[in-house]
C-alpha positions in Angstrom: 0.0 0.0 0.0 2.6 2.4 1.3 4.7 1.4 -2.6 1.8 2.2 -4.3 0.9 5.4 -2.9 4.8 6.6 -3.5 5.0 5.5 -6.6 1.1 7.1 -8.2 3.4 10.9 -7.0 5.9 8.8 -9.5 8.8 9.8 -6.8 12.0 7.3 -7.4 11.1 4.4 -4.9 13.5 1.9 -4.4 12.7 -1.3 -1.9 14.8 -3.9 -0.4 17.7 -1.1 -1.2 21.3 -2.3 0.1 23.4 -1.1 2.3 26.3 -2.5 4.2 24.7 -3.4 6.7 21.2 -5.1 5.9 18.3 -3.5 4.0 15.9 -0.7 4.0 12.4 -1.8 3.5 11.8 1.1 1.2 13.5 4.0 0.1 11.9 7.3 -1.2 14.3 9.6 -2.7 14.5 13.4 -3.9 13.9 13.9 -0.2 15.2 11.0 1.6 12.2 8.8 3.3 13.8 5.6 4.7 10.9 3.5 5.9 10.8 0.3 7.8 8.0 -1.8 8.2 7.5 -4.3 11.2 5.1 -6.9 12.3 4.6 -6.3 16.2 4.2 -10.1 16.6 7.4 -10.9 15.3 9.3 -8.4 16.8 8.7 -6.1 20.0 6.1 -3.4 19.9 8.8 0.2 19.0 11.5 -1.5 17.4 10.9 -0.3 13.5 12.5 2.9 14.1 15.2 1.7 16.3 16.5 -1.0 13.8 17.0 1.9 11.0 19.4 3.7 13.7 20.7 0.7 15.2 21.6 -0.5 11.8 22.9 2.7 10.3 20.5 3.1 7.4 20.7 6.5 6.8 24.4 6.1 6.7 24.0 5.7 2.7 22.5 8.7 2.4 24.0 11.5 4.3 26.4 12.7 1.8 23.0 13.8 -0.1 23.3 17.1 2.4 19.5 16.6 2.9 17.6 15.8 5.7 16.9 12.3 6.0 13.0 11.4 7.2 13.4 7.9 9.2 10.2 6.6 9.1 9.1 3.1 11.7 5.9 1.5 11.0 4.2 -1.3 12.7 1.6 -3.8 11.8 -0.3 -5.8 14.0 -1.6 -9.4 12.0 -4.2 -9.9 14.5 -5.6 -6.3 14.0 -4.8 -6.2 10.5 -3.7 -2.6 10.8 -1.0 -0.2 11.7 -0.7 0.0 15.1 2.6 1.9 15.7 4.1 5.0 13.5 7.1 6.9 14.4 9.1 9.4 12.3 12.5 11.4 13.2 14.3 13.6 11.1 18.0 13.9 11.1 
């Protein structure tokens, strides 16, 4: 949902993108959106935003001289919605 949205503004979307130390669920560039999505049954309740600092995501990108938009959201299966957003820009 979140891919499709993105990619209707046609804004450069790139998912699974690499860096050297795991992958970002989904890129937006032009301004730098780094999103993570997380299923709060599989992993602990706040944790999507955490992982993109604790595994340097926005690392990649800094060089850009923009702001970076980190971007945590989590899904509940049993709720079958979001159930935990968190953004921080840096």
């Amino acid at each position: 949902m979140f891919y499709s949205y993105f990619a209707a503004l046609g804004l450069d979307i790139r998912t699974e993108e690499s860096t050297n130390h795991g992958r970002i669920d989904m890129a937006v560039l032009g301004y730098v959106y780094l999103f993570e999505f997380n299923v709060v049954e599989e992993t602990p309740a706040g944790n999507a935003l955490q992982q993109i600092r604790d595994m340097g995501y926005a690392d990649k990108y800094r060089s850009l001289g923009r702001p970076i938009h980190l971007v945590g959201v989590e899904f509940s299966k049993t709720e079958r919605n979001i159930v935990g957003f968190a953004v921080e820009t840096i």
